[in-house]
Structure formats: C-alpha cells, structure tokens
C-alpha atoms as a printed R data frame, in Angstrom:
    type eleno elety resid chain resno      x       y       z
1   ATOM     1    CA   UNK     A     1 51.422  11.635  16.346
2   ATOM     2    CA   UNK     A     2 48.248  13.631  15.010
3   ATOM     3    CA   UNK     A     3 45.394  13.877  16.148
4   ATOM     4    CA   UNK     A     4 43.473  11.574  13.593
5   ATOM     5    CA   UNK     A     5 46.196   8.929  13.245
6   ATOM     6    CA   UNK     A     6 45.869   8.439  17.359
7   ATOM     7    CA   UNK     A     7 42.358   8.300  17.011
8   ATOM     8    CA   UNK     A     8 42.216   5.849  14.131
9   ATOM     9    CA   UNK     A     9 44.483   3.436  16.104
10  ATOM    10    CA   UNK     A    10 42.655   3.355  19.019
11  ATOM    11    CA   UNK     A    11 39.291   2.768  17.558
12  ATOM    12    CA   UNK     A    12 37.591  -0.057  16.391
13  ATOM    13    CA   UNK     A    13 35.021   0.836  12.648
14  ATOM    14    CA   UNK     A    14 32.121   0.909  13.170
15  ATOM    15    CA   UNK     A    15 29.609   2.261   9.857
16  ATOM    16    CA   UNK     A    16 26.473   3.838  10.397
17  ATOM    17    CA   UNK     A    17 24.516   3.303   6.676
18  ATOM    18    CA   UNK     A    18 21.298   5.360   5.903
19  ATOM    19    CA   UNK     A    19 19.259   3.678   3.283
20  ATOM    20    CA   UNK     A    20 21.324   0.560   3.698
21  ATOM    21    CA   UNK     A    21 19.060  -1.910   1.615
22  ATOM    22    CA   UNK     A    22 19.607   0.299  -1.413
23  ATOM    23    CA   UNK     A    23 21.520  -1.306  -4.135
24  ATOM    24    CA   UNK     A    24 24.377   1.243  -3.502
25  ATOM    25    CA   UNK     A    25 24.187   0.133   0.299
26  ATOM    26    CA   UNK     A    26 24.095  -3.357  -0.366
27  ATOM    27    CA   UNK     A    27 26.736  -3.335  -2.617
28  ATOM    28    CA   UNK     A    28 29.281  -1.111  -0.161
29  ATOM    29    CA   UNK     A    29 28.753  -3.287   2.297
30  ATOM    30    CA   UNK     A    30 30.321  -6.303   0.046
31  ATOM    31    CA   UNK     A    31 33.069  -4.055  -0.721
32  ATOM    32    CA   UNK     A    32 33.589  -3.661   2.755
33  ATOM    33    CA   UNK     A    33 33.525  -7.582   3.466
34  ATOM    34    CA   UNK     A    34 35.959  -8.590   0.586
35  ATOM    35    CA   UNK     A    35 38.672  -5.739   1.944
36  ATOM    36    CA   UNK     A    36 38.118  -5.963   5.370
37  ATOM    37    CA   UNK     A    37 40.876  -6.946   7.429
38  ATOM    38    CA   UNK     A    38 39.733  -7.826  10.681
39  ATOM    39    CA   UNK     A    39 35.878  -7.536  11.727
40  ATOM    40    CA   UNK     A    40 33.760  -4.543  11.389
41  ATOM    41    CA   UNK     A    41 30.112  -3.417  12.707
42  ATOM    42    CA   UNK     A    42 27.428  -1.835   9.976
43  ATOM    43    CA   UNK     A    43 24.737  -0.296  11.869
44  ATOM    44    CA   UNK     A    44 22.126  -0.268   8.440
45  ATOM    45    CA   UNK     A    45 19.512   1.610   8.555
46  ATOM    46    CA   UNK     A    46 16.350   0.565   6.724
47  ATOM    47    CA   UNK     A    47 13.022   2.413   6.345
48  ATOM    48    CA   UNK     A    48 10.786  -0.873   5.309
49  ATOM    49    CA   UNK     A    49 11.757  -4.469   3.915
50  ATOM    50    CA   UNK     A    50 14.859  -5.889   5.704
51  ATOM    51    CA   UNK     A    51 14.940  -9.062   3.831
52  ATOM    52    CA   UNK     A    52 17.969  -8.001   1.738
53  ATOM    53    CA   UNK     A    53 20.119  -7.328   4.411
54  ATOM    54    CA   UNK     A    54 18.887 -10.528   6.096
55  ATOM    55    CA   UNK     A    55 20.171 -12.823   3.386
56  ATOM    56    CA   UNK     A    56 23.267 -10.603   3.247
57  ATOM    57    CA   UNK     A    57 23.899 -11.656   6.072
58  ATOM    58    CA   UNK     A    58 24.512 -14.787   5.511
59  ATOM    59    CA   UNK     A    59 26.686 -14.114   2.627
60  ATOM    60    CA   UNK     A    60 29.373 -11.868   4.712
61  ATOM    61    CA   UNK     A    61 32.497 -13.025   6.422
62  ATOM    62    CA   UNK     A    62 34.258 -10.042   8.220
63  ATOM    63    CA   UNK     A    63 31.035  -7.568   8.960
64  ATOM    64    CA   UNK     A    64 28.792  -8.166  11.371
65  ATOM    65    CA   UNK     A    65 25.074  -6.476  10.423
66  ATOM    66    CA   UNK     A    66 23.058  -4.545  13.046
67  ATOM    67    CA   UNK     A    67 20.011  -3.715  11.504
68  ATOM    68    CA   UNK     A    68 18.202  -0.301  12.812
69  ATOM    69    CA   UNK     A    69 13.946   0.542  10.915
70  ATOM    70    CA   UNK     A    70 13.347   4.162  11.149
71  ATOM    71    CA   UNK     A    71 10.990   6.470   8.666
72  ATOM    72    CA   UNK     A    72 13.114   9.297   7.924
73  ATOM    73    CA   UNK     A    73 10.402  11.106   6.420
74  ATOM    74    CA   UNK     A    74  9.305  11.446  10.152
75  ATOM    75    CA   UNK     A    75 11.397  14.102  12.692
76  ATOM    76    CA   UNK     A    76 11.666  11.121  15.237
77  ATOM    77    CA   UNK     A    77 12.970   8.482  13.022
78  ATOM    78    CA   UNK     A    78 16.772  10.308  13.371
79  ATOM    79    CA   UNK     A    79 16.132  10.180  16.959
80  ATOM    80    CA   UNK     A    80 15.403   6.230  16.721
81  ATOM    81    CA   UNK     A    81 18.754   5.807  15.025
82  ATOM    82    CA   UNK     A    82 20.934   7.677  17.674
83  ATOM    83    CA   UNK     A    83 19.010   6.247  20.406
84  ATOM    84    CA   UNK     A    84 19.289   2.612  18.965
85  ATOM    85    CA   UNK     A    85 23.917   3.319  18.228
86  ATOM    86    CA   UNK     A    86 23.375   4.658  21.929
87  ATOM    87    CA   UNK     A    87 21.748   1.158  23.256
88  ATOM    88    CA   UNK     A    88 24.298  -0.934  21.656
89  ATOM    89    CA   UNK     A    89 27.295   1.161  23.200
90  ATOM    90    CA   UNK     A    90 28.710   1.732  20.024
91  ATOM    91    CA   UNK     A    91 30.595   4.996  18.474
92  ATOM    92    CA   UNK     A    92 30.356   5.436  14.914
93  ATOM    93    CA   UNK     A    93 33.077   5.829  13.323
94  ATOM    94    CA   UNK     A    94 32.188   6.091   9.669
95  ATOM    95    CA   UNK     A    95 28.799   7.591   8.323
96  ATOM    96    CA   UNK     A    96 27.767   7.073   4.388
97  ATOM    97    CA   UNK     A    97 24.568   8.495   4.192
98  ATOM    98    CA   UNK     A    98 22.186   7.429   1.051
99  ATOM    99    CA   UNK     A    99 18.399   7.380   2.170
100 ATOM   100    CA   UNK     A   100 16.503   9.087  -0.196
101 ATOM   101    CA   UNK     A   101 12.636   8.545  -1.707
102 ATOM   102    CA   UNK     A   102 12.360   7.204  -5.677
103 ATOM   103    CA   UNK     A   103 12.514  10.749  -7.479
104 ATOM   104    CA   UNK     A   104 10.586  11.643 -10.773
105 ATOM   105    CA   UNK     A   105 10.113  14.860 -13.231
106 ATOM   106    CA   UNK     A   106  7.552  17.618 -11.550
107 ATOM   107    CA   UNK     A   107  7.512  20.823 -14.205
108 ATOM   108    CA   UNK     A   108  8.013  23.637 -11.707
109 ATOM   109    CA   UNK     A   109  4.498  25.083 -12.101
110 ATOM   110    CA   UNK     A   110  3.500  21.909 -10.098
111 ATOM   111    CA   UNK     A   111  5.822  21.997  -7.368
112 ATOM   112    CA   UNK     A   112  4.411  20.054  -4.539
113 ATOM   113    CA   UNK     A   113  5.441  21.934  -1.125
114 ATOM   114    CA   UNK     A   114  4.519  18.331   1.342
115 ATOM   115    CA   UNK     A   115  6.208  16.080  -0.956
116 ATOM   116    CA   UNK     A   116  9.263  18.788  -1.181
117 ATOM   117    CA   UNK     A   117  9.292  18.701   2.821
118 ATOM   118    CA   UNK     A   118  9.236  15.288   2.520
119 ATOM   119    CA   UNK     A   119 12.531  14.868   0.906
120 ATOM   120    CA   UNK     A   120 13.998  17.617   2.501
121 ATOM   121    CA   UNK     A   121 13.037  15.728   6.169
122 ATOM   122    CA   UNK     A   122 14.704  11.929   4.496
123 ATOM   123    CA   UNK     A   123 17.632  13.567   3.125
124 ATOM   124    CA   UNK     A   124 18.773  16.794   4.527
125 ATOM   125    CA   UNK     A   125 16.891  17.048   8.277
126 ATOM   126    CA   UNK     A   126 17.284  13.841   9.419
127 ATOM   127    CA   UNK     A   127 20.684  13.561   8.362
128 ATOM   128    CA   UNK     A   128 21.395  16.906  10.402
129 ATOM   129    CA   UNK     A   129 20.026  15.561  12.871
130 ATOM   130    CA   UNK     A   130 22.388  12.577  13.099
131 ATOM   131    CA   UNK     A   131 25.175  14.680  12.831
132 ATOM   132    CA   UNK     A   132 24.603  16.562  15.691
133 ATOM   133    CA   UNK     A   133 24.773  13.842  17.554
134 ATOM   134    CA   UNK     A   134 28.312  11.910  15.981
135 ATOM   135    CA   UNK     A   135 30.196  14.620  14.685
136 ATOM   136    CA   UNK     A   136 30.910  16.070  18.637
137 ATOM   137    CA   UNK     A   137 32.008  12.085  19.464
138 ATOM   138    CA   UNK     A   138 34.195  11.880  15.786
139 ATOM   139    CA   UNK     A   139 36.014  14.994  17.026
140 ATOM   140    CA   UNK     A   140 36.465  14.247  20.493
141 ATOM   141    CA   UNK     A   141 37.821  10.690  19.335
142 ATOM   142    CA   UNK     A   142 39.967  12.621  17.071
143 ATOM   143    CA   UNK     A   143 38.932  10.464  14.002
144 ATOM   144    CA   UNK     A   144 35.928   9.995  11.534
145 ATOM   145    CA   UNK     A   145 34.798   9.920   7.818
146 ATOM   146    CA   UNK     A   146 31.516  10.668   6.569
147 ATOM   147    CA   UNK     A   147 29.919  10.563   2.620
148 ATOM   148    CA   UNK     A   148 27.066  12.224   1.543
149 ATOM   149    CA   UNK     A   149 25.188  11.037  -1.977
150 ATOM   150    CA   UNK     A   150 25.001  13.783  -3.784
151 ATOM   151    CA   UNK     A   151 24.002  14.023  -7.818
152 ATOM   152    CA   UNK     A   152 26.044  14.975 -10.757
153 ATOM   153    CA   UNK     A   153 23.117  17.690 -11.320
154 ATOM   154    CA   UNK     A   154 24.553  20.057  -8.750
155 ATOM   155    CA   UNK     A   155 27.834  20.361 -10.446
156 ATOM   156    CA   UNK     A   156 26.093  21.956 -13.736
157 ATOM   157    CA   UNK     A   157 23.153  23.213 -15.462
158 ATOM   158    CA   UNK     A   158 20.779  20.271 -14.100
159 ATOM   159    CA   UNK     A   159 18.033  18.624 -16.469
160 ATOM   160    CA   UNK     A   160 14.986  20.132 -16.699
161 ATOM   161    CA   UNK     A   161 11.568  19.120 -14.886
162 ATOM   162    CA   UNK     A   162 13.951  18.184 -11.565
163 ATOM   163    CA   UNK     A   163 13.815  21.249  -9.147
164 ATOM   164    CA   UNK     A   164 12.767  19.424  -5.996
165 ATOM   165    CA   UNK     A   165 15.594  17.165  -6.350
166 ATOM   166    CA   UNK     A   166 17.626  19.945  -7.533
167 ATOM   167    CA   UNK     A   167 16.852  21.835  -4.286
168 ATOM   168    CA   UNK     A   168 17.581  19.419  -1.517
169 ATOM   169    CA   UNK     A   169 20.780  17.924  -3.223
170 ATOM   170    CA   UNK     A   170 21.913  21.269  -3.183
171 ATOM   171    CA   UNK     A   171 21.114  21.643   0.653
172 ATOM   172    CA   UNK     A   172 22.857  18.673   1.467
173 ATOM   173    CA   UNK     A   173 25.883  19.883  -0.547
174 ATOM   174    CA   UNK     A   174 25.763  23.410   1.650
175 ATOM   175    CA   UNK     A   175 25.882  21.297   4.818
176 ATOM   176    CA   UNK     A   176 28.907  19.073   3.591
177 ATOM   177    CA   UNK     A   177 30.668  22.538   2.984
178 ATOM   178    CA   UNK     A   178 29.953  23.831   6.242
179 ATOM   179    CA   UNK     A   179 30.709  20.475   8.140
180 ATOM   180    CA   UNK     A   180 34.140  20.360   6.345
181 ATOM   181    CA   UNK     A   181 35.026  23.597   7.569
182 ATOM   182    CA   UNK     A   182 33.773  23.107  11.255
183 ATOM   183    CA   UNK     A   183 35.147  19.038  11.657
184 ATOM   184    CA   UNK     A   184 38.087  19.244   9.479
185 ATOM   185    CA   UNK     A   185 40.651  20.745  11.865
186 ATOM   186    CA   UNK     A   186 39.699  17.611  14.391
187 ATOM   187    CA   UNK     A   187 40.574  14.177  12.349
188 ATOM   188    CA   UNK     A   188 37.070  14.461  10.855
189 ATOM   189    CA   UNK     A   189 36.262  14.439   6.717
190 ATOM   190    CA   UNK     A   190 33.474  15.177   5.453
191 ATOM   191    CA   UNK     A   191 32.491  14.844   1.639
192 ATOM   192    CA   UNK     A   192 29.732  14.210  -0.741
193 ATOM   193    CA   UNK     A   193 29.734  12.334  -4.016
194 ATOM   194    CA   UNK     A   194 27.962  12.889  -7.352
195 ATOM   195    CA   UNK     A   195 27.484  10.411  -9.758
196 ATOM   196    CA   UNK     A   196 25.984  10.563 -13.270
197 ATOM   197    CA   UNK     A   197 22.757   8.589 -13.286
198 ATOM   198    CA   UNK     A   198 22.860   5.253 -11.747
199 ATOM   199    CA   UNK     A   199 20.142   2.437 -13.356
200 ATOM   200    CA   UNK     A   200 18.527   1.032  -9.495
201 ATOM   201    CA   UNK     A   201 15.107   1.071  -8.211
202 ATOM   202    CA   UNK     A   202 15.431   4.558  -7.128
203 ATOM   203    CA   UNK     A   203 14.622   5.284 -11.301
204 ATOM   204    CA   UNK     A   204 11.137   2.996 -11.351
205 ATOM   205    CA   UNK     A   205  9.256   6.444 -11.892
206 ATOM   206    CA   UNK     A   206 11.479   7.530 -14.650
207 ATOM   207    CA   UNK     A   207 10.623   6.855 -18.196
208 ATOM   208    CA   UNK     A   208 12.774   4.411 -19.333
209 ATOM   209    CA   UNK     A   209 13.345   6.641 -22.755
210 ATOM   210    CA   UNK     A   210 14.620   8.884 -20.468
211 ATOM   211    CA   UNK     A   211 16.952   6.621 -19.474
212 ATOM   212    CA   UNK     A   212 18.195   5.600 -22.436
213 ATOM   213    CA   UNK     A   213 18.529   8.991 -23.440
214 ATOM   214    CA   UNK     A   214 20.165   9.948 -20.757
215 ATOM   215    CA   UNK     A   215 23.052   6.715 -21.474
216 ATOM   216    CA   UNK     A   216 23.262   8.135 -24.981
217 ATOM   217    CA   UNK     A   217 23.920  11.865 -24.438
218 ATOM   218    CA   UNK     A   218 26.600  11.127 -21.906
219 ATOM   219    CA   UNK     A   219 30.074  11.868 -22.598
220 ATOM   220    CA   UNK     A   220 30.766   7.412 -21.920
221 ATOM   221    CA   UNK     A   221 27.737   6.888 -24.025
222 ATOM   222    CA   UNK     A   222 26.938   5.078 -20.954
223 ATOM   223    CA   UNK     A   223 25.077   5.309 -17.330
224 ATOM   224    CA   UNK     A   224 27.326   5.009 -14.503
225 ATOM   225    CA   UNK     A   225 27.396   1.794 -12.995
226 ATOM   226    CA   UNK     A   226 27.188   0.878  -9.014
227 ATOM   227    CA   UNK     A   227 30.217  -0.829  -8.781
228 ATOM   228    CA   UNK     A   228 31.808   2.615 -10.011
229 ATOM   229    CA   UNK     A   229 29.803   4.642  -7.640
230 ATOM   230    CA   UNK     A   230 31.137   2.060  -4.607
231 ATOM   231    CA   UNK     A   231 34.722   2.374  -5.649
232 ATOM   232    CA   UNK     A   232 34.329   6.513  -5.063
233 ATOM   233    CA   UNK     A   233 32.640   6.005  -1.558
234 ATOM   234    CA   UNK     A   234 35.187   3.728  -1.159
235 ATOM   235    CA   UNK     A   235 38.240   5.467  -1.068
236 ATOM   236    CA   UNK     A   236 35.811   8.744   0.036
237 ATOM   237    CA   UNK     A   237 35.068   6.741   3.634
238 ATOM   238    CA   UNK     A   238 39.070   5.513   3.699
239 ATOM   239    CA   UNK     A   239 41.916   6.089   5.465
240 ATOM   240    CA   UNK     A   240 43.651   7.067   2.479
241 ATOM   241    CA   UNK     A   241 41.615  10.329   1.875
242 ATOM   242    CA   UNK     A   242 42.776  11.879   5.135
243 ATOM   243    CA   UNK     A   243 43.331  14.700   3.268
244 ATOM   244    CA   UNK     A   244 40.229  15.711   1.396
245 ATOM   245    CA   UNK     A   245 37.814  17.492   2.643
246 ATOM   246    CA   UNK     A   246 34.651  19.240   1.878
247 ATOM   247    CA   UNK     A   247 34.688  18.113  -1.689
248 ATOM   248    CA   UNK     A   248 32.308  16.470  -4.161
249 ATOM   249    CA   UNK     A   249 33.713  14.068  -5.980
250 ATOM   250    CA   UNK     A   250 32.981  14.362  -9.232
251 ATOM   251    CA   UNK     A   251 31.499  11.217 -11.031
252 ATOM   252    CA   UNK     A   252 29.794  12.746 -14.054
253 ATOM   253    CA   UNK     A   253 32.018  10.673 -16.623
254 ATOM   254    CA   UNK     A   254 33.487  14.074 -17.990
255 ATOM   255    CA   UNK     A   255 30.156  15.366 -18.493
256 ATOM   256    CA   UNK     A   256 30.485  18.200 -15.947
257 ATOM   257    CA   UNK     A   257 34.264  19.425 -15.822
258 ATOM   258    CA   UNK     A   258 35.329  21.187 -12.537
C-alpha cells in the first residue's frame, strides 16, 4: 500500500478555507455538502462579516462549520489560524487557500509599495506561513491536498494597469512550484488554479466597461462563472488528482493555450 493511500484511509477530512465567506468559498463548501459522503470539518477562515457562513450553516447537511477571524494583512493573523486548528485538536487535511483584498488598475508609475506589502502579507506571507506549519503534519500523515487561487494573467501577457496583482500571483505561483517539488514525494499535492475573470465582489473597484469588455474579448465571449471555477478546485482538492502536482490548472476558456 503507498504511502498516500494509507494515509487517506486512516484519516478523517478536515478543510482549512482562507477567505471562506468569498463567493468562491461559499460556494465550495456546498459542493462539498451535496458530494460528501460521510461528515466533514471546514475550518473557514474569515477576515470580517461571518454572517454568510452563519446562515450557511444552517443550510448544510454533511459539513460541520468551524469558523476561525484573523486579518491576514497582519503577520499574526496566520499565527491565530494555526493556533486556533491547534486548540480544536484537529489536522488539516485539505487546504484551498483564496483570501485576497478587492484588486483594481494602478498604472505602474503609481505603484503603491504599503498597499503592495499589503497583498503580498494576505496572499503570499500568511499563506507561507500556514504552510509551515501543515505541510510537515500532511507528510508525516502521508496524505494531503492543497489549492492555491491563482489568475489566468500569469499564464500570458497579463492586462495592462495590473502589476501589483501581477506580482504577488506570480509569487504565489513560485511557492506552489517549489512546494510540489518538496511535498510531492510524501502523499502531498500541491497546485494552483487560474481562472479567467470571475464577476464577485472581489471586482466592485473595476469599471464595469471593463468588465464587459473583458466578457466580450474572451475566446467564450463570456466571463467564467463560479460554479466552473468550483468544479476545478474540486477535482484539484480530490482524491482523484493523486497524480498532479505542481500545476496550474488552466481556466482561461482557451484564451491562454499551454
């Protein structure tokens, strides 16, 4: 028997979710419920309102919610999320990792260093910092899956006026590289995923022209939709991808070919 499949049988899932309250999140977590086949634990992460998850709740049948507040933007707020998996005795067994801040266009002649260190402390540090602290456990447990939201615009020639995004998608891809190669060898997968843009809250700074523009130009004359996005992490967090590894799953609609 390998190593993962012993691992994987002797271990009850348990998801860790950054940015759980996002629409992405939210939705997942249905997914999860309507497939699940015996109960599972979602330790969700939220940096402010909680209300969302609340009622979600109250809607779910097979996961049971454990709701963790932390501000990523802040070095300790990774620490509050390993200390608070570490109080309930839990070991994660499943990361999908989606906090991020609302992103807009900044011309390069105004980049904005704080808000850049910002992003990179929500998305890339504080992730790094979680992983330092599960991936050890995943590979001594001999089991674990982990997806990383990524962008379509570090598969290609990005749009203009988005180098700060740019920048710290592309760290975050780096790390999922690196991780792969480290982990993989132990039961442990590591990928990211990049969709095409997706219409949620995290656009309310974008000019809805833009948007619209963006649906147009698109090789599905369309903007992909969260259900789609789900279905990738999906299979990317399952037991069914036990063999990839490292890779970023393309979800540009055809408009970036690998």
């Amino acid at each position: 028997m390998s190593l993962e499949k012993e691992g994987k049988n002797r271990m009850n899932k348990v998801y860790l979710i950054t940015g759980a309250s996002s629409e992405v999140g939210m939705a997942y977590i249905r997914k999860l419920d309507e497939t699940a086949s015996k109960k599972l634990i979602v330790i969700a992460h939220y940096a402010n309102a909680k209300s969302g998850l609340e009622a979600l709740q109250n809607e779910l049948a097979n996961v049971e919610i454990h709701m963790v507040q932390a501000d990523l933007s802040l070095a300790e707020g990774a620490d509050k999320v390993c200390a608070f998996i570490k109080e309930q005795g839990m070991e994660v067994t499943h990361v999908l990792h989606l906090a991020a801040p609302t992103f807009s266009h900044v011309k390069i002649k105004k980049w904005d260093e704080e808000k850049v260190r910002k992003e990179m402390q929500i998305q890339f540090f504080s992730f790094a910092s979680m992983m330092k602290d599960i991936l050890p456990k995943m590979a001594k447990a001999g089991y674990g899956r982990v997806c990383v939201m990524l962008s379509s615009y570090v598969l290609g020639t990005p749009p203009k006026f988005l180098s700060d995004y740019v920048a710290v998608k592309s760290a975050l891809l780096g790390y999922v590289k690196a991780a792969a190669a480290e982990y993989g060898d132990k039961g442990v997968c590591i990928n990211g995923i990049s969709p095409n843009m997706m219409e949620t809250k995290f656009l309310q700074n974008i000019d809805g022209k833009i948007v619209q523009m963006t649906a147009e130009s698109s090789a599905l004359k369309r903007n992909i939709r969260v259900d789609e996005t789900v279905g990738g992490i999906a299979y990317l967090l399952s037991d069914e991808a036990s063999y990839v590894n490292g890779t970023n799953l393309n979800l540009s609609g055809g408009d970036y070919m690998c």
